[in-house]
C-alpha positions as CSV (number, residue, x, y, z in Angstrom):
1,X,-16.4,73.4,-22.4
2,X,-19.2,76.0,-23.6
3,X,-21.5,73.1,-23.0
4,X,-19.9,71.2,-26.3
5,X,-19.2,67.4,-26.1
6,X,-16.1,67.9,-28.7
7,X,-14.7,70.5,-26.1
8,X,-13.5,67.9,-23.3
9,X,-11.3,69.6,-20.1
10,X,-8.9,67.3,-19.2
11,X,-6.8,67.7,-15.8
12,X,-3.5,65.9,-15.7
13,X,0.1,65.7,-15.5
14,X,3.1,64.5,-16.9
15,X,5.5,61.9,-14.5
16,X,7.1,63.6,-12.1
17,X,9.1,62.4,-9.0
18,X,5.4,62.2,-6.7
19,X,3.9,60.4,-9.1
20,X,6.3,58.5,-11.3
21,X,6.2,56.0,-14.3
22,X,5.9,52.9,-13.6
23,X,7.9,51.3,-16.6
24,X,11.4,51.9,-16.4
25,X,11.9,54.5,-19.6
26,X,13.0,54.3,-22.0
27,X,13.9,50.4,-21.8
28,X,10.6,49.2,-20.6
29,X,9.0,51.3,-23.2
30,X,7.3,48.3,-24.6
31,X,5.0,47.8,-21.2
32,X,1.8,50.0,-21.0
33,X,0.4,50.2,-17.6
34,X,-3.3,51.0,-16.3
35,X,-2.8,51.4,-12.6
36,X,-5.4,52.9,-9.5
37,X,-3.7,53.8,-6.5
38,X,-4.5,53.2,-3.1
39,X,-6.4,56.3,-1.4
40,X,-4.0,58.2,0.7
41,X,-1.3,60.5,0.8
42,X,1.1,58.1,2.3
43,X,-0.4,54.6,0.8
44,X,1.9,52.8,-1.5
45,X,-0.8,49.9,-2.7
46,X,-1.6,50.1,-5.9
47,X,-4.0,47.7,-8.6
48,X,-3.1,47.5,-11.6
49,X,-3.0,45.9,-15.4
50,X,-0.1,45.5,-17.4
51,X,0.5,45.0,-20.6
52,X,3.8,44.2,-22.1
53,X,4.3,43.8,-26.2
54,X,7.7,42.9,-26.4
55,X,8.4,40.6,-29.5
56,X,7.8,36.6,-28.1
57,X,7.3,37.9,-24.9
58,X,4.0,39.1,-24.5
59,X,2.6,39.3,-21.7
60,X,-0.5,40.8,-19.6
61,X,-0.2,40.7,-15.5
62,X,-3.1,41.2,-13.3
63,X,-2.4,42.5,-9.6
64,X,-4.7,43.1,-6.8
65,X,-3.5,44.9,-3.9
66,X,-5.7,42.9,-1.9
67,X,-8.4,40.8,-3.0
68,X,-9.7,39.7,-6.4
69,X,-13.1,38.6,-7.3
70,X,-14.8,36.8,-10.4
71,X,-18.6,37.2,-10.8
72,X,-19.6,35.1,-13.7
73,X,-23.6,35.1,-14.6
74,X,-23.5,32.6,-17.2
75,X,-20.6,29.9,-18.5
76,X,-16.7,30.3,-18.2
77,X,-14.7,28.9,-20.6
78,X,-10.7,28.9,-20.7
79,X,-8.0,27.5,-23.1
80,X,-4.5,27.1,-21.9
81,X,-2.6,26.2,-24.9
82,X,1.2,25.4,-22.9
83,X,1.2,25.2,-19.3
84,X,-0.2,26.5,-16.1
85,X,0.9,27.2,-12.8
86,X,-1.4,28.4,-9.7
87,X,0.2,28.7,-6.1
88,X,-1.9,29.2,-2.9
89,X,-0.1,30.5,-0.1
90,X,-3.2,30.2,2.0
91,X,-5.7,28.2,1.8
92,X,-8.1,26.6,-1.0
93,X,-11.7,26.0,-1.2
94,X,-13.6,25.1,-4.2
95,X,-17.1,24.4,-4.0
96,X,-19.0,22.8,-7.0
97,X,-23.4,22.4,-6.9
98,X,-23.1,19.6,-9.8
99,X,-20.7,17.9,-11.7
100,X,-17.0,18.0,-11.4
101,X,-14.9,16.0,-14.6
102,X,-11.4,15.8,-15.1
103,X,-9.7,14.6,-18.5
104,X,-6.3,14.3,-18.3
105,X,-4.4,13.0,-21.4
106,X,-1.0,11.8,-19.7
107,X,0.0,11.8,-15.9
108,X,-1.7,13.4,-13.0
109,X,0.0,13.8,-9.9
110,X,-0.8,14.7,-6.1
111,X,1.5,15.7,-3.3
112,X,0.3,16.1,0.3
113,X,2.4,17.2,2.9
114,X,-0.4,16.4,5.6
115,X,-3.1,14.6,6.1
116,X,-5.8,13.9,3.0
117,X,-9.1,13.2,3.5
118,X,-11.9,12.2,0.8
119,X,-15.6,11.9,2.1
120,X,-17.7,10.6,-0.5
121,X,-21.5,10.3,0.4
122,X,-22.8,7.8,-2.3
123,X,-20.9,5.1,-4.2
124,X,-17.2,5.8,-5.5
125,X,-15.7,4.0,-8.3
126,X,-11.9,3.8,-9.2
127,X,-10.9,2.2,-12.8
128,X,-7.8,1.6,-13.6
129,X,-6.4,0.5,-17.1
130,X,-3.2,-1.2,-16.3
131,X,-1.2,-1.6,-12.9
132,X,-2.5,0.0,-9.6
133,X,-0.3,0.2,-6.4
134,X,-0.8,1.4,-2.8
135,X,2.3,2.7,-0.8
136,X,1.5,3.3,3.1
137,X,4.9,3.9,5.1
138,X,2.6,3.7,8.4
139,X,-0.5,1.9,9.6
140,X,-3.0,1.1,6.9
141,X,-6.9,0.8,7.8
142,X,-10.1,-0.2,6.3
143,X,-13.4,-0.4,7.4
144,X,-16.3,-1.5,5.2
145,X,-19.8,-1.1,7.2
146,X,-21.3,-4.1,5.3
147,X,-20.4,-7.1,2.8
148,X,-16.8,-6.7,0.6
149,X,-16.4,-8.6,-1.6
150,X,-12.8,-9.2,-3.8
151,X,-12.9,-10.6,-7.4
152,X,-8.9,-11.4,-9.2
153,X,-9.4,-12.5,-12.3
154,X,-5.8,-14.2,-11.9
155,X,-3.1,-15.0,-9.5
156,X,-3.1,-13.3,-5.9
157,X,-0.2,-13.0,-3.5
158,X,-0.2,-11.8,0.2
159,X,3.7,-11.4,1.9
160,X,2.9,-10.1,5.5
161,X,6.8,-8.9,7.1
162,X,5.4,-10.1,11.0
163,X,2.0,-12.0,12.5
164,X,-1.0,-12.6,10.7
165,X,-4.4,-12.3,13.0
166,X,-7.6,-12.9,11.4
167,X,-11.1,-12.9,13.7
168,X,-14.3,-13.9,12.2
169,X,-17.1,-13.7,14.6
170,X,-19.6,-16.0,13.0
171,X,-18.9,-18.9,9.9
172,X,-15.9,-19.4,7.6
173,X,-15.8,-21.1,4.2
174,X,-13.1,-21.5,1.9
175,X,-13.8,-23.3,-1.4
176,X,-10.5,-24.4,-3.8
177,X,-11.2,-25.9,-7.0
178,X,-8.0,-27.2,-7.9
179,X,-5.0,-28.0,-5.3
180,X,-3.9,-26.4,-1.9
181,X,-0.6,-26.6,-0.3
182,X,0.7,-25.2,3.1
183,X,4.1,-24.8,4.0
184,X,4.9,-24.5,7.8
185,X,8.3,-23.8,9.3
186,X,7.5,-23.8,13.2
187,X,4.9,-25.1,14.7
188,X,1.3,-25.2,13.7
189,X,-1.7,-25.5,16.6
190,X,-5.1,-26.2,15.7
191,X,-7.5,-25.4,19.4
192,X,-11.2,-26.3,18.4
193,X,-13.6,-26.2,20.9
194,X,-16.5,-28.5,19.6
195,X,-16.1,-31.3,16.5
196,X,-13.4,-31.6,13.8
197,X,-14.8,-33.6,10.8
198,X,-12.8,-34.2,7.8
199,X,-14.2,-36.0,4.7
200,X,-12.2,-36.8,1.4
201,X,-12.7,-38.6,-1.2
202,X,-9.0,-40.1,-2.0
203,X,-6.6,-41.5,0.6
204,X,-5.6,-39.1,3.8
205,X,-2.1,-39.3,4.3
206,X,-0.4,-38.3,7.2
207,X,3.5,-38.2,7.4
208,X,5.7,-37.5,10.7
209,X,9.8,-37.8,10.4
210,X,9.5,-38.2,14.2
211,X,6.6,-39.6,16.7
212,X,2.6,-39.1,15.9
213,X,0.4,-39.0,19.4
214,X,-3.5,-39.4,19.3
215,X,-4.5,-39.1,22.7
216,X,-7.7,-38.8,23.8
217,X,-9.2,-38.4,27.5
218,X,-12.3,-40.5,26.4
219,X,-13.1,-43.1,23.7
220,X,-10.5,-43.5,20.3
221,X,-11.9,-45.0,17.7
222,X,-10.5,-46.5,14.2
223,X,-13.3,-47.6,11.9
224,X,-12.6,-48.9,8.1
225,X,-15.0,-51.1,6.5
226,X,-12.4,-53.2,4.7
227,X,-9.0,-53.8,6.0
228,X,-6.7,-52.2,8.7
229,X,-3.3,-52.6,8.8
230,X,-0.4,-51.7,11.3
231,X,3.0,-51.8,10.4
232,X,5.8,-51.2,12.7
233,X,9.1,-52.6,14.0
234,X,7.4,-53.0,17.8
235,X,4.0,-52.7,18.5
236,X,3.0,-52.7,22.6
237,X,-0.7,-52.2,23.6
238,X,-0.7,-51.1,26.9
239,X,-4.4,-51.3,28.6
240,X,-4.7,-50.2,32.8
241,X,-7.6,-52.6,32.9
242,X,-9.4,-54.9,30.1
243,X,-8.3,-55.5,26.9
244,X,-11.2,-56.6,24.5
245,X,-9.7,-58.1,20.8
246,X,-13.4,-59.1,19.0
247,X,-13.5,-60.8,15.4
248,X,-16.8,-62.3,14.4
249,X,-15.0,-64.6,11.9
250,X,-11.5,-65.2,12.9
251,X,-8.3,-63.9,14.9
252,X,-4.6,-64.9,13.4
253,X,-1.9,-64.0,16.1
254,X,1.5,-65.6,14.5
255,X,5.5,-64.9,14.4
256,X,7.8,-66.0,12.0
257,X,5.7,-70.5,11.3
258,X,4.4,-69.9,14.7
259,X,0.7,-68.9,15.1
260,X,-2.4,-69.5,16.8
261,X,-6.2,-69.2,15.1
262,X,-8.9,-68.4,17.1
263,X,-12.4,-69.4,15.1
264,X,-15.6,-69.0,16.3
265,X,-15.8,-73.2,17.5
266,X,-11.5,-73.7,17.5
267,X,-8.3,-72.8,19.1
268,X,-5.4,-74.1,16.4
269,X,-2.1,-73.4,17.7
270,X,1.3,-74.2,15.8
271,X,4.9,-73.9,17.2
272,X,7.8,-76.0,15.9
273,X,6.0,-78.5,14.0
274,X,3.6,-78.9,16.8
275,X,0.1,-78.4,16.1
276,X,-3.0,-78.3,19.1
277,X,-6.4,-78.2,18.3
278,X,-9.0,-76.9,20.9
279,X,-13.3,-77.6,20.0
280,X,-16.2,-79.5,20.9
281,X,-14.3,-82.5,20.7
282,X,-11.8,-81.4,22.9
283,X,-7.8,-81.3,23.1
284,X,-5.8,-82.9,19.9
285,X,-2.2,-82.4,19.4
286,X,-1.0,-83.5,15.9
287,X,3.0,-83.8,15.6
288,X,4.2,-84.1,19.4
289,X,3.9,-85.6,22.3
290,X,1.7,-84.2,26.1
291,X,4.5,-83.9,28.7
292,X,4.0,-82.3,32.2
293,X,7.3,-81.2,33.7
């Protein structure tokens, strides 16, 4: 007053039933409270800061009656030394120009009652120290626009509950260093439209507890540049027209001391102690006798 700074007016009141405390007195007489009140007679809302100084129990608590905004010009630092606890009843947007980094000393965990979706523009990365697992309870999908490419540095394993369908549209390759083995309990159909080549190195072995069928609309062929044997208790050749048997050295058909030996100038045949010669020089029988009956 009088024009003197050290002459302040001051207006106010003491709490009174319009405008009340807002710490229960006198046992919340450890809380101090800044509050602004909504403009109105009738309005209720109110923002407010408050400051509570009970002994291991301290405590500030912000509220907004509405909303609350942060404008920052420079850094923001903030150092939680126990926990922290943030719940969005709405929705959350966080938008970051640069960087974002996370360092999280022990477990991190995310819960997603709907859908999640992660749209990364360049290159993502994911290392992980130890053990990784993937849990779908659904359909799981992937779609790589170019190469992929999978590196194990030990043992794989693939257990598929139903079918198995795999469609490559140009070449396949499959290269195993040491040995492969493939168990089967139905039925196993190979359908190739053009050649099947295989090529080893050792024997091929082929094993059947029942029949084996190679059948063939044209030509079969068996080719071995040494020996090849047949070994079964009956063999019948059945052929609808010729039947060609060619050796360019010799021919041995023979049961039991019974045989005959085609060569390229004879005919020997033995039977019962019996032998007949056929060449150049004709008809010989060594042993019997020439009888017409």
């Amino acid at each position: 007053m009088d024009n003197d700074i050290d002459k302040p007016y001051i207006s106010g009141s003491l709490y009174n039933l319009t405008n009340p405390s807002l710490a229960h007195l006198p046992i919340q007489d450890h809380i101090t409270t800044l509050s602004s009140k909504t403009i109105g007679v009738n309005e209720q809302g109110r923002n407010e800061i408050t400051l509570s100084n009970e002994k291991n129990k301290e405590v500030i608590t912000l509220k907004a009656q509405k909303d609350y905004t942060q404008s920052i010009n420079n850094n923001f630092s903030q150092t939680i030394h126990n926990n922290k606890d943030s719940i969005t009843l709405g929705n959350y947007t966080e938008s970051i120009h640069k960087t974002h980094s996370q360092n999280i000393t022990l477990t991190k965990s995310v819960k997603v009652g709907g859908e999640y979706l992660t749209n990364v523009t360049l290159s993502k990365d994911t290392l992980v120290g130890l053990s990784n697992s993937l849990n779908v309870g659904g359909d799981n999908t992937l779609r790589v626009g170019k190469d992929s490419s999978e590196s194990v540095g030990e043992d794989k394993r693939v257990e598929i509950g139903g079918n198995n369908n795999t469609t490559i549209e140009k070449d396949s390759q499959m290269i195993i260093k040491g040995n492969s083995e493939t168990i089967i309990e139905g039925d196993n159909d190979i359908v190739i439209n053009k050649k099947l080549n295989i090529q080893t190195q050792g024997e091929i072995a082929i094993h059947s507890n029942e029949n084996i069928h190679l059948s063939s609309p044209q030509s079969l062929s068996l080719e071995s540049e040494t020996a090849a044997i047949m070994v079964a208790d009956n063999v019948t050749m059945i052929a609808d027209s010729n039947y060609t048997l060619n050796a360019n050295t010799e021919a041995t058909i023979q049961v039991k001391d019974t045989s005959i030996v085609a060569k390229g100038n004879s005919i020997i045949i033995k039977a019962g102690g019996v032998e007949v010669v056929i060449d150049s020089n004709g008809l010989i029988v060594k042993g019997g006798e020439i009888k017409a009956e």
